[in-house]
MARROFI-994990 format. One record per atom (N, C-alpha, C): residue in one letter; atom name; x, y, z. Coordinates in Angstrom, 3 decimals, padded with zeros to 6 digits. Atoms other than C-alpha are relative to their C-alpha. Example, Ala and Ser with C-alpha at 12.3 -4.5 7.8 and 13.67 -1.06 7.14 Angstrom:
BEGIN
<mardo><resn>A</resn><name>N</name><px>000.890</px><py>-001.190</py><pz>000.000</pz></mardo>
<mardo><resn>A</resn><name>CA</name><px>012.300</px><py>-004.500</py><pz>007.800</pz></mardo>
<mardo><resn>A</resn><name>C</name><px>000.900</px><py>001.200</py><pz>000.000</pz></mardo>
<mardo><resn>S</resn><name>N</name><px>-000.820</px><py>-001.190</py><pz>-000.060</pz></mardo>
<mardo><resn>S</resn><name>CA</name><px>013.670</px><py>-001.060</py><pz>007.140</pz></mardo>
<mardo><resn>S</resn><name>C</name><px>-000.770</px><py>001.090</py><pz>000.730</pz></mardo>
This chain:
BEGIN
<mardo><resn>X</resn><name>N</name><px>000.846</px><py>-001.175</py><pz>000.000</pz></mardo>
<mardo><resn>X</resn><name>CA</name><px>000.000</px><py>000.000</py><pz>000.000</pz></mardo>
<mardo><resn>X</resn><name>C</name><px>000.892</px><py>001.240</py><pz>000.000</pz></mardo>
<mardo><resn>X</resn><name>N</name><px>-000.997</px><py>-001.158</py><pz>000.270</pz></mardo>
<mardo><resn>X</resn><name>CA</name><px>001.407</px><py>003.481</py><pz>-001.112</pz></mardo>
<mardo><resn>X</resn><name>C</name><px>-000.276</px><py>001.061</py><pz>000.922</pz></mardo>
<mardo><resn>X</resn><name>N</name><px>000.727</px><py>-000.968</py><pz>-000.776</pz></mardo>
<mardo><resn>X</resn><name>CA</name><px>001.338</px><py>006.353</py><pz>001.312</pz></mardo>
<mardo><resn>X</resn><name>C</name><px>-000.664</px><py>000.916</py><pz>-000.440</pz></mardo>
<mardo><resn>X</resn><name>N</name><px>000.290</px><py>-001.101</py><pz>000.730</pz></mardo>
<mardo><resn>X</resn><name>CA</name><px>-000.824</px><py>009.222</py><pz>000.914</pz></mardo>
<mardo><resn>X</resn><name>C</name><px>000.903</px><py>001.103</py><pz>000.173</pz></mardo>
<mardo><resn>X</resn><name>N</name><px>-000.364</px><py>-000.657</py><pz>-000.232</pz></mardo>
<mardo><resn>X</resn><name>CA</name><px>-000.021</px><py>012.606</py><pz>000.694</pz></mardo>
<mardo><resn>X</resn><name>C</name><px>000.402</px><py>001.039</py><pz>001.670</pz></mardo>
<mardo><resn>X</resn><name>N</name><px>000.070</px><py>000.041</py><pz>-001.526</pz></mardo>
<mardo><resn>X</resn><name>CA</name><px>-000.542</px><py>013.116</py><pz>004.462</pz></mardo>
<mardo><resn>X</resn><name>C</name><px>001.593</px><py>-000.504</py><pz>000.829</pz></mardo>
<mardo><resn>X</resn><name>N</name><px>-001.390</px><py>000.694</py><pz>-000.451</pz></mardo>
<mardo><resn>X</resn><name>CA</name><px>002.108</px><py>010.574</py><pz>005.480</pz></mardo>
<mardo><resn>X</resn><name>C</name><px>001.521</px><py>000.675</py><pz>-000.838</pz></mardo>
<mardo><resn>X</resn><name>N</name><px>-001.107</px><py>-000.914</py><pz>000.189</pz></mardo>
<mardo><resn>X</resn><name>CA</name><px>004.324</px><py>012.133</py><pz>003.115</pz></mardo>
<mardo><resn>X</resn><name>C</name><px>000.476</px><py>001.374</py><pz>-000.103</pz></mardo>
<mardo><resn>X</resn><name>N</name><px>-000.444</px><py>-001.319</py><pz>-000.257</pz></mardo>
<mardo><resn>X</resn><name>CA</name><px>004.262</px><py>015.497</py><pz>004.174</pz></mardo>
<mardo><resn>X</resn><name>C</name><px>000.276</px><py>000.014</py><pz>001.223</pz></mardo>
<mardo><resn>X</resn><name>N</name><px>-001.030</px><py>000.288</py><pz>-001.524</pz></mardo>
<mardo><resn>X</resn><name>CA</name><px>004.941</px><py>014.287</py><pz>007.914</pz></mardo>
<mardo><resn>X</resn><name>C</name><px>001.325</px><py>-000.682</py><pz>-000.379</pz></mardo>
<mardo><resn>X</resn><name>N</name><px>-000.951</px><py>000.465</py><pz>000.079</pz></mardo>
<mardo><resn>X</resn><name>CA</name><px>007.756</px><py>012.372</py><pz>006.522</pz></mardo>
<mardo><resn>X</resn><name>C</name><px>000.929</px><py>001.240</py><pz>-000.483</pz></mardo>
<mardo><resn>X</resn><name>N</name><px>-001.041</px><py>-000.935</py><pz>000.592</pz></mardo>
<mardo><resn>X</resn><name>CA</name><px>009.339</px><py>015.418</py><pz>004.471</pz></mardo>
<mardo><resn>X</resn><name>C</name><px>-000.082</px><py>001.211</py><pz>001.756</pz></mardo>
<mardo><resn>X</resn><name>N</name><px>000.091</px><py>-001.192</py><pz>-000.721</pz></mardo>
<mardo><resn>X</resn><name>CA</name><px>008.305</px><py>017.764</py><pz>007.493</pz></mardo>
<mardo><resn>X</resn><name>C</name><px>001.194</px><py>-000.448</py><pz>001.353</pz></mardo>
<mardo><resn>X</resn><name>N</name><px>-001.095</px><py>000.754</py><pz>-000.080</pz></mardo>
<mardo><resn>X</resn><name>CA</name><px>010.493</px><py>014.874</py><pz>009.560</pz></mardo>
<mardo><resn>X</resn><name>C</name><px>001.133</px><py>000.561</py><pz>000.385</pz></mardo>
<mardo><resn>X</resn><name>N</name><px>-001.159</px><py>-000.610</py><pz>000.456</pz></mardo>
<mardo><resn>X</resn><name>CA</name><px>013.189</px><py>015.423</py><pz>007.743</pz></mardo>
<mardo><resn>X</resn><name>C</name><px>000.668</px><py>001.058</py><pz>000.065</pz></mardo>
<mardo><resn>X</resn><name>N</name><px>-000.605</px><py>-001.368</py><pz>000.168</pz></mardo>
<mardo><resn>X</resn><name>CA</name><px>013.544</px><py>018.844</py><pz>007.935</pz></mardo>
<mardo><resn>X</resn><name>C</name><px>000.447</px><py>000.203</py><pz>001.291</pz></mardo>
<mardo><resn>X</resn><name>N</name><px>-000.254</px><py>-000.256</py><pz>-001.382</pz></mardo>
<mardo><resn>X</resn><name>CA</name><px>013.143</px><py>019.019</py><pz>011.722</pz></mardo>
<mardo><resn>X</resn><name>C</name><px>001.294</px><py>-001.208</py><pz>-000.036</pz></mardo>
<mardo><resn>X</resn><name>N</name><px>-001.328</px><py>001.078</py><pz>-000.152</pz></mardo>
<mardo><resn>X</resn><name>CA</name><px>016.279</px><py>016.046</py><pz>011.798</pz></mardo>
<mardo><resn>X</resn><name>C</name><px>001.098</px><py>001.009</py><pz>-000.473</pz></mardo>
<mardo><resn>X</resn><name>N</name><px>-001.128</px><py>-000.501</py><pz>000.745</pz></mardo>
<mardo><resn>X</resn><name>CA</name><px>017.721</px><py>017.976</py><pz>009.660</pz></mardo>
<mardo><resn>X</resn><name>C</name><px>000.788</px><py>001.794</py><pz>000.402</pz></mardo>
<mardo><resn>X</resn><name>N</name><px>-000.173</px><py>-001.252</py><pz>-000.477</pz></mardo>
<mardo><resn>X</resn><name>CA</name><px>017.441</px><py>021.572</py><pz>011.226</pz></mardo>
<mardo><resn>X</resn><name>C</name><px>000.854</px><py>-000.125</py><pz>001.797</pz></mardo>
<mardo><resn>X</resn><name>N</name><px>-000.775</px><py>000.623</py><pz>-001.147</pz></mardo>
<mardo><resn>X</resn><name>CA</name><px>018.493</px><py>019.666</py><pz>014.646</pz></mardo>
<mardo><resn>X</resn><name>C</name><px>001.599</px><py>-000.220</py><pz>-000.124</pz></mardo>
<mardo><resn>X</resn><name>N</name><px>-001.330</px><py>000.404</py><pz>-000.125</pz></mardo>
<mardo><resn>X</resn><name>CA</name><px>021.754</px><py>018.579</py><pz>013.047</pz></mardo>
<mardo><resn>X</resn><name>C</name><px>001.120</px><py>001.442</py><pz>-000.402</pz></mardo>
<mardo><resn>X</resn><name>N</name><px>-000.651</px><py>-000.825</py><pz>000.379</pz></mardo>
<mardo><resn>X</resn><name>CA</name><px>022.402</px><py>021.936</py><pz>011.445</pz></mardo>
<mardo><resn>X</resn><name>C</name><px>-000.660</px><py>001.865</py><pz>000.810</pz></mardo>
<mardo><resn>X</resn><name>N</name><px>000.629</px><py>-001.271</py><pz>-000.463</pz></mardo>
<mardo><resn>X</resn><name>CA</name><px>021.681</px><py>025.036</py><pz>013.824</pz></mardo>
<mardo><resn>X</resn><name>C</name><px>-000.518</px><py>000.979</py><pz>-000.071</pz></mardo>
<mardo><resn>X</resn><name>N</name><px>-000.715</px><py>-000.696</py><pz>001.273</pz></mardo>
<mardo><resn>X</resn><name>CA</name><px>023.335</px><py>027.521</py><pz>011.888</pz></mardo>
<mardo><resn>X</resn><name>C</name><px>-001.485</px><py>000.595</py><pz>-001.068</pz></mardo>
<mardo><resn>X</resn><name>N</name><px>000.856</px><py>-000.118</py><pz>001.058</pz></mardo>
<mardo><resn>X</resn><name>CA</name><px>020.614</px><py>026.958</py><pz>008.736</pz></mardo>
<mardo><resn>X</resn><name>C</name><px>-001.119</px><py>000.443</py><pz>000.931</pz></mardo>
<mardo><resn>X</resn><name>N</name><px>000.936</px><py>-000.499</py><pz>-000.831</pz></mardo>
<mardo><resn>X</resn><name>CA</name><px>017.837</px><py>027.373</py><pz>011.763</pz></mardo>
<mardo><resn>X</resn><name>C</name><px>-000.438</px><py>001.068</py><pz>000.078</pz></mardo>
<mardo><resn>X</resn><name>N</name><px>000.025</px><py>-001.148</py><pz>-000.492</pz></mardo>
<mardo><resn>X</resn><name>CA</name><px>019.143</px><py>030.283</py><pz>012.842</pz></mardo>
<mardo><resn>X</resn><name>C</name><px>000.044</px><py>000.965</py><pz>-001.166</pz></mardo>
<mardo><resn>X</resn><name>N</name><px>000.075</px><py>-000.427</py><pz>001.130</pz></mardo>
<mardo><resn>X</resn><name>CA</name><px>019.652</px><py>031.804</py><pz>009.146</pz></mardo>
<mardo><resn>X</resn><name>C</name><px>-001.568</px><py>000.326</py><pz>-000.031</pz></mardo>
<mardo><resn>X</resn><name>N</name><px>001.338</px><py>000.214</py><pz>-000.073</pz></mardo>
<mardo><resn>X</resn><name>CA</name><px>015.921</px><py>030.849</py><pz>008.228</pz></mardo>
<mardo><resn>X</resn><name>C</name><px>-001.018</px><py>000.694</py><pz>000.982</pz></mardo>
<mardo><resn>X</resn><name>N</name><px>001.034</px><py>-000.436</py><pz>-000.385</pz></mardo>
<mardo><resn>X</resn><name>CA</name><px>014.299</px><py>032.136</py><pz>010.986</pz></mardo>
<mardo><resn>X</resn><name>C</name><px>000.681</px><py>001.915</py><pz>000.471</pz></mardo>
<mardo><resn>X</resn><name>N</name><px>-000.055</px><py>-001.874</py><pz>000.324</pz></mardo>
<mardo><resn>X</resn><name>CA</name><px>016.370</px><py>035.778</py><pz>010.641</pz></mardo>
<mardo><resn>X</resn><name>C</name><px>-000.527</px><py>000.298</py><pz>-000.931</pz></mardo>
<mardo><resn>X</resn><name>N</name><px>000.438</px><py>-000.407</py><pz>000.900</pz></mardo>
<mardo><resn>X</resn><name>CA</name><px>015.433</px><py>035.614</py><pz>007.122</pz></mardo>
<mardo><resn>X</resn><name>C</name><px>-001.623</px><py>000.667</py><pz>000.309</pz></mardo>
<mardo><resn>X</resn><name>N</name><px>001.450</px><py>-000.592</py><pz>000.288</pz></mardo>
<mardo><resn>X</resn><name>CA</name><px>011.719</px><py>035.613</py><pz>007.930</pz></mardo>
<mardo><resn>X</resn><name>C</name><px>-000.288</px><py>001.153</py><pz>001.460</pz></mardo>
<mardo><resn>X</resn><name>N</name><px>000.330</px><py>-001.009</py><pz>-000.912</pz></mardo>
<mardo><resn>X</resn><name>CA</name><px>012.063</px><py>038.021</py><pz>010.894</pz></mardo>
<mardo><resn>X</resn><name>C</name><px>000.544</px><py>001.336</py><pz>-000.687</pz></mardo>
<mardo><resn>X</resn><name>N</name><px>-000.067</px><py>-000.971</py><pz>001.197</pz></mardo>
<mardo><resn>X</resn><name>CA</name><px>013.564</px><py>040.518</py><pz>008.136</pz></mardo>
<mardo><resn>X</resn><name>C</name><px>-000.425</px><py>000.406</py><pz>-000.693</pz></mardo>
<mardo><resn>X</resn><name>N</name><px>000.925</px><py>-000.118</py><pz>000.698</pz></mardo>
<mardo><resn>X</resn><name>CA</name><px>010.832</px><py>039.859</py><pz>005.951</pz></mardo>
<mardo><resn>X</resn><name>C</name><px>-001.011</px><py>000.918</py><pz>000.747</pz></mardo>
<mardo><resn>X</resn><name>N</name><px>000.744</px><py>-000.739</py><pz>-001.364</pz></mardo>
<mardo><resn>X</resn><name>CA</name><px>008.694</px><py>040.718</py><pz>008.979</pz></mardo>
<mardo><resn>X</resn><name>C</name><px>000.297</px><py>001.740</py><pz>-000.023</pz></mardo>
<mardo><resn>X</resn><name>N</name><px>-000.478</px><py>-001.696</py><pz>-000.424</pz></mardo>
<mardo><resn>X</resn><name>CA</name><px>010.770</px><py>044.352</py><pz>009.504</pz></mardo>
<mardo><resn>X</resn><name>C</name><px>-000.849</px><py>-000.029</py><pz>-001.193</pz></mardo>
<mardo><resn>X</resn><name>N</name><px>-000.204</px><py>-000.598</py><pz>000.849</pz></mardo>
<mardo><resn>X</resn><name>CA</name><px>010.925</px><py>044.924</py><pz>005.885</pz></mardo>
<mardo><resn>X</resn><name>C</name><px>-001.994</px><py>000.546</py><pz>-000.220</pz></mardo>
<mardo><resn>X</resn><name>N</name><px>001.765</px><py>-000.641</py><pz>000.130</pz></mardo>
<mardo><resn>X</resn><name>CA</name><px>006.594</px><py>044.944</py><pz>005.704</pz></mardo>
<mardo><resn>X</resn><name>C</name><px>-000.331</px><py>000.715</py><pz>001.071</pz></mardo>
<mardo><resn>X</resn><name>N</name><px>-000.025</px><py>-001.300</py><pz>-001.160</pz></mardo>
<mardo><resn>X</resn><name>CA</name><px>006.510</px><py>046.670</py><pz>009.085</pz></mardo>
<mardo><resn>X</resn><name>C</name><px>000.134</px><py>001.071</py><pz>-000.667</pz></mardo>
<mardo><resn>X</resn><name>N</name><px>000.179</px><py>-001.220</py><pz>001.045</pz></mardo>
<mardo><resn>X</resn><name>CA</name><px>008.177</px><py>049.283</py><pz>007.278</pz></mardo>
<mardo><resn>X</resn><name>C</name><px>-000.301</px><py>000.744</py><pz>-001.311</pz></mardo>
<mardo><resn>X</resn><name>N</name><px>000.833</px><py>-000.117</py><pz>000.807</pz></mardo>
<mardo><resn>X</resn><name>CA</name><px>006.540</px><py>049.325</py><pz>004.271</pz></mardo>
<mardo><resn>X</resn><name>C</name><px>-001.056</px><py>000.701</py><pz>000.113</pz></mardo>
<mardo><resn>X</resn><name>N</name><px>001.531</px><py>-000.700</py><pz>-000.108</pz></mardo>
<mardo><resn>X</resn><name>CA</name><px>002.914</px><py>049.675</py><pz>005.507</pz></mardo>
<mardo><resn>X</resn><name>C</name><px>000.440</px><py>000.978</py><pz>000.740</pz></mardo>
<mardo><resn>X</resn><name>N</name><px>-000.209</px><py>-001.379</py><pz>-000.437</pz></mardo>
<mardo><resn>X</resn><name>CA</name><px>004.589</px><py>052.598</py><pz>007.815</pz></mardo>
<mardo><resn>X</resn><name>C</name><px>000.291</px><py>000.707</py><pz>-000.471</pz></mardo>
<mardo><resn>X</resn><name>N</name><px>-000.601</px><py>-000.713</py><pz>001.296</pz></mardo>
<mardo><resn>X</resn><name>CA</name><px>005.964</px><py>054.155</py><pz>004.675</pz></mardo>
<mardo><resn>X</resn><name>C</name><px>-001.304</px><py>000.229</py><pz>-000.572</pz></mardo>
<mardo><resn>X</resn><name>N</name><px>000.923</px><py>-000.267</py><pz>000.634</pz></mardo>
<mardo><resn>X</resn><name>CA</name><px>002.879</px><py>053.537</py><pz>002.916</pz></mardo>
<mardo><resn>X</resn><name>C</name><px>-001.229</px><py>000.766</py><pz>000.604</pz></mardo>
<mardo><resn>X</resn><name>N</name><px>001.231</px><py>-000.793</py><pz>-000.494</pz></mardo>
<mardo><resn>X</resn><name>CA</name><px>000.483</px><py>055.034</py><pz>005.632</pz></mardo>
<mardo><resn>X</resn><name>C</name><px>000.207</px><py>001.254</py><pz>000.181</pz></mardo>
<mardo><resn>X</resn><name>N</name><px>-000.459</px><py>-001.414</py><pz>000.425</pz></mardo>
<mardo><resn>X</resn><name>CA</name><px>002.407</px><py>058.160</py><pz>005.871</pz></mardo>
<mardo><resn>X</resn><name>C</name><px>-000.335</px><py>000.224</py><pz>-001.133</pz></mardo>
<mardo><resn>X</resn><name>N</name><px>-000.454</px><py>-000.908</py><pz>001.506</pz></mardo>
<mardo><resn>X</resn><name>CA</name><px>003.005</px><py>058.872</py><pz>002.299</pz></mardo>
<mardo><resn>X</resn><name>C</name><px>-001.906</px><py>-000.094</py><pz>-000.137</pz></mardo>
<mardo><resn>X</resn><name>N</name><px>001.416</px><py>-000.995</py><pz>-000.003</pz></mardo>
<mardo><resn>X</resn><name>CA</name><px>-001.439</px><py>058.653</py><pz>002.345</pz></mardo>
<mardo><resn>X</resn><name>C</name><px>-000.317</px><py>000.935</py><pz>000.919</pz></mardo>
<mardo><resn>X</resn><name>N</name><px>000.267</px><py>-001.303</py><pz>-001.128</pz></mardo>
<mardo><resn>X</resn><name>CA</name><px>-001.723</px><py>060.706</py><pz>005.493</pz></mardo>
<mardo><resn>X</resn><name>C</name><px>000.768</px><py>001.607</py><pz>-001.237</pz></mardo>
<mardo><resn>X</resn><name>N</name><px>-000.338</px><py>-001.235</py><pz>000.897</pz></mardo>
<mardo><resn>X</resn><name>CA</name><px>000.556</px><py>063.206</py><pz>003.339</pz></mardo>
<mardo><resn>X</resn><name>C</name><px>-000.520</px><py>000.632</py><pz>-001.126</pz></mardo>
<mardo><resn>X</resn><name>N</name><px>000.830</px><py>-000.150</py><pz>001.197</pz></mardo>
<mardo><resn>X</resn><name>CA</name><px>-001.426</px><py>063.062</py><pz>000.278</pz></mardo>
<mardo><resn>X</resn><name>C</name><px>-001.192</px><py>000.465</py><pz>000.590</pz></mardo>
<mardo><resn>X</resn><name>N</name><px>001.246</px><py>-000.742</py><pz>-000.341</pz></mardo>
<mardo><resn>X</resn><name>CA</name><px>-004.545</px><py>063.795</py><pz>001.909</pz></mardo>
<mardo><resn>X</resn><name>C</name><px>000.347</px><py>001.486</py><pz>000.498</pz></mardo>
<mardo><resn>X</resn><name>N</name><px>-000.636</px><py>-001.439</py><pz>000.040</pz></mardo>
<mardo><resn>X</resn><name>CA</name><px>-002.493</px><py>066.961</py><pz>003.207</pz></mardo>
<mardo><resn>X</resn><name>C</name><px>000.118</px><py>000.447</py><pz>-000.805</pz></mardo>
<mardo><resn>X</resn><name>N</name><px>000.065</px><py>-000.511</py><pz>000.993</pz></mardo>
<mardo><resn>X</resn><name>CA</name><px>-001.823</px><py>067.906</py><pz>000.294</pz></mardo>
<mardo><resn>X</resn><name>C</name><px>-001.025</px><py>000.442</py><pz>-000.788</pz></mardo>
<mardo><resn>X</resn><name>N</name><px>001.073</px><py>-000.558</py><pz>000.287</pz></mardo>
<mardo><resn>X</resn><name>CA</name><px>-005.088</px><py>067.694</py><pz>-001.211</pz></mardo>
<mardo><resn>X</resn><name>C</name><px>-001.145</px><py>001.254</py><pz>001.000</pz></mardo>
<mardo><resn>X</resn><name>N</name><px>001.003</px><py>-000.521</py><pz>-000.825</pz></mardo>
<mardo><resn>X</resn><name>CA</name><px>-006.775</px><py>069.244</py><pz>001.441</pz></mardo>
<mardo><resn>X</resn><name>C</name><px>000.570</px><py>001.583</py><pz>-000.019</pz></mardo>
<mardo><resn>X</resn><name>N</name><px>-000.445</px><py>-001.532</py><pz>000.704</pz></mardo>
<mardo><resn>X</resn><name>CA</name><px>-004.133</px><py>072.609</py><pz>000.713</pz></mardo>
<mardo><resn>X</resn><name>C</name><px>-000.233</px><py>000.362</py><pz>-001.332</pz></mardo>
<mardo><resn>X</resn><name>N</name><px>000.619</px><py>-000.103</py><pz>001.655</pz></mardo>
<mardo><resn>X</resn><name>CA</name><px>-005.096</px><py>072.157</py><pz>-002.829</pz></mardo>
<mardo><resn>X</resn><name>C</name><px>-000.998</px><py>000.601</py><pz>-000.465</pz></mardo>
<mardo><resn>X</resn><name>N</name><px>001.018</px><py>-000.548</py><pz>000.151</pz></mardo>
<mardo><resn>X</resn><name>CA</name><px>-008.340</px><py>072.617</py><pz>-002.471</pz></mardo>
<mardo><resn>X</resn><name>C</name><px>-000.064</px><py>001.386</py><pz>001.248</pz></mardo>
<mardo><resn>X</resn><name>N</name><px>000.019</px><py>-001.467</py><pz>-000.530</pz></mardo>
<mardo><resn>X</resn><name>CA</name><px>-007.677</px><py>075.868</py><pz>000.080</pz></mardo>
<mardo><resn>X</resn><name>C</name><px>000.086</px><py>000.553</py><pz>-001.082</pz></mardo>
<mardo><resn>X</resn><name>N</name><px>-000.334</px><py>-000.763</py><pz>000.831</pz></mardo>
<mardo><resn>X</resn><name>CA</name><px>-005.886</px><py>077.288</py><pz>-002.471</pz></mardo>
<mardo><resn>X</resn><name>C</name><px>-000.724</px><py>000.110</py><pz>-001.391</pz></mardo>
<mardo><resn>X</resn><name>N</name><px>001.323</px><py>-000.247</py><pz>001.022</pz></mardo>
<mardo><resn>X</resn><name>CA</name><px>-008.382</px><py>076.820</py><pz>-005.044</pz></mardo>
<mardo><resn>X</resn><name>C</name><px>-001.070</px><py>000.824</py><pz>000.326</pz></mardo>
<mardo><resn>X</resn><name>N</name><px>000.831</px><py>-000.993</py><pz>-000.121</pz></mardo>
<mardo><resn>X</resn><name>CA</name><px>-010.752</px><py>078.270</py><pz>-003.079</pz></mardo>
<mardo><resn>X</resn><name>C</name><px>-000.007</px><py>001.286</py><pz>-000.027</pz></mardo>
<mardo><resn>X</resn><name>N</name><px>-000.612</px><py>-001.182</py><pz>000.102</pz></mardo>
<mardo><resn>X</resn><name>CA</name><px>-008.782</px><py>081.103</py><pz>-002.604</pz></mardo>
<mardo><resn>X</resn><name>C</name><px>000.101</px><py>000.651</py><pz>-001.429</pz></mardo>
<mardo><resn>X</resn><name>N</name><px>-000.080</px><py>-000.281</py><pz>001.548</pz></mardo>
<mardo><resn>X</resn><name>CA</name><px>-008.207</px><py>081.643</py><pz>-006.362</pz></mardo>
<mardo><resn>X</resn><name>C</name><px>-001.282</px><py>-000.120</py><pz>-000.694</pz></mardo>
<mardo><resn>X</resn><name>N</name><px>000.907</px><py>000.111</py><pz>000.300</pz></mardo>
<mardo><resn>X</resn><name>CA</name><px>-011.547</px><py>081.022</py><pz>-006.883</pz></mardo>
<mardo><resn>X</resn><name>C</name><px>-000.967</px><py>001.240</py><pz>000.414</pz></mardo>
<mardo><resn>X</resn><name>N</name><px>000.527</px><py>-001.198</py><pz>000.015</pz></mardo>
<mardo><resn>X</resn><name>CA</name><px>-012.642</px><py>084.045</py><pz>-005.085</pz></mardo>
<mardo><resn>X</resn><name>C</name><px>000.800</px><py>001.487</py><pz>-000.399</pz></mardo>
<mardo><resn>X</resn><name>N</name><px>-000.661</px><py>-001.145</py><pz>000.905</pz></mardo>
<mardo><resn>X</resn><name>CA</name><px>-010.503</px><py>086.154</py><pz>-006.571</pz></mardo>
<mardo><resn>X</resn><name>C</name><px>-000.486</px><py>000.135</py><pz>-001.168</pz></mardo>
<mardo><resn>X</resn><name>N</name><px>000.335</px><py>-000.434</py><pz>001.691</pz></mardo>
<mardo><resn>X</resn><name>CA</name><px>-011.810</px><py>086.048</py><pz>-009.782</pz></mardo>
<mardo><resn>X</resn><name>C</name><px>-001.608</px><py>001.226</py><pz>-000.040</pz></mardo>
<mardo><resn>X</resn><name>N</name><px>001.229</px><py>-000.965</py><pz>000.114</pz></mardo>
<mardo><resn>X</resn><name>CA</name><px>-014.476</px><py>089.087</py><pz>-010.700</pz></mardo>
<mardo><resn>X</resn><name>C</name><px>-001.547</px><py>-001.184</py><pz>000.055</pz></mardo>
<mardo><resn>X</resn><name>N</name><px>001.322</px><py>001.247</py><pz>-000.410</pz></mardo>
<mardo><resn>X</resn><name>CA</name><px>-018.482</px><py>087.579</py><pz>-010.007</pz></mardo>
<mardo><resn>X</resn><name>C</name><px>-000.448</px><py>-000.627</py><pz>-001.310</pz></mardo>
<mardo><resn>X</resn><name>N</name><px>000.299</px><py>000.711</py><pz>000.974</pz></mardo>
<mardo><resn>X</resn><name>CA</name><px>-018.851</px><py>087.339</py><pz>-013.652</pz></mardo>
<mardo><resn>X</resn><name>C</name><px>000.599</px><py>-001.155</py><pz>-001.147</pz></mardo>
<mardo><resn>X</resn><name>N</name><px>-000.765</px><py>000.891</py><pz>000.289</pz></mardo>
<mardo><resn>X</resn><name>CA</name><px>-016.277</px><py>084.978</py><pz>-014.696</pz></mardo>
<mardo><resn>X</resn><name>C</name><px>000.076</px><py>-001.311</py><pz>000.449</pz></mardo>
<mardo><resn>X</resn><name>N</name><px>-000.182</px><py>001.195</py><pz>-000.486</pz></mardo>
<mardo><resn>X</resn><name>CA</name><px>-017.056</px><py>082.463</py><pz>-012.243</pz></mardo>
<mardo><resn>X</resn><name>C</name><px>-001.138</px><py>-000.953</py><pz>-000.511</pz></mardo>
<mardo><resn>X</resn><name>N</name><px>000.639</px><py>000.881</py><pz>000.240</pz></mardo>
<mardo><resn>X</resn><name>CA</name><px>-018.390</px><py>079.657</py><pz>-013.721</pz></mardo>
<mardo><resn>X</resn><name>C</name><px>000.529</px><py>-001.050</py><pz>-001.053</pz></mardo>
């Protein structure tokens, strides 16, 4: 009888743990990599929620200054 896929994903998963046991080192690599990954989207979405907080600043002087330029113009021009 052939195993299923079940049995052989505890067998490869196993392996890895045998294999991460004999080699520390690769452990300790592996689990900086994904705590780097980790920073790197931390600062991302903190990059990315600023730079909209700023944009909405921006628009929101945009439209001052429109308004402003908007009443400047004589009453019969506006439209």
């Amino acid at each position: 009888m052939t195993p299923g896929p079940v049995e052989e994903v505890g067998k490869v998963a196993g392996n890895f743990v045998d294999a991460m046991k004999t080699q520390p080192l690769a452990l300790a690599l592996a689990l900086m990599n994904i705590g780097l990954l980790l920073l790197f989207y931390y600062i991302a979405a903190a990059i990315s929620e600023r730079r909209a907080h700023e944009f909405d600043l921006m628009m929101a002087q945009n439209e001052k200054t429109n308004q402003l330029l908007y009443n400047c113009l004589p009453r019969g021009e506006k439209q």
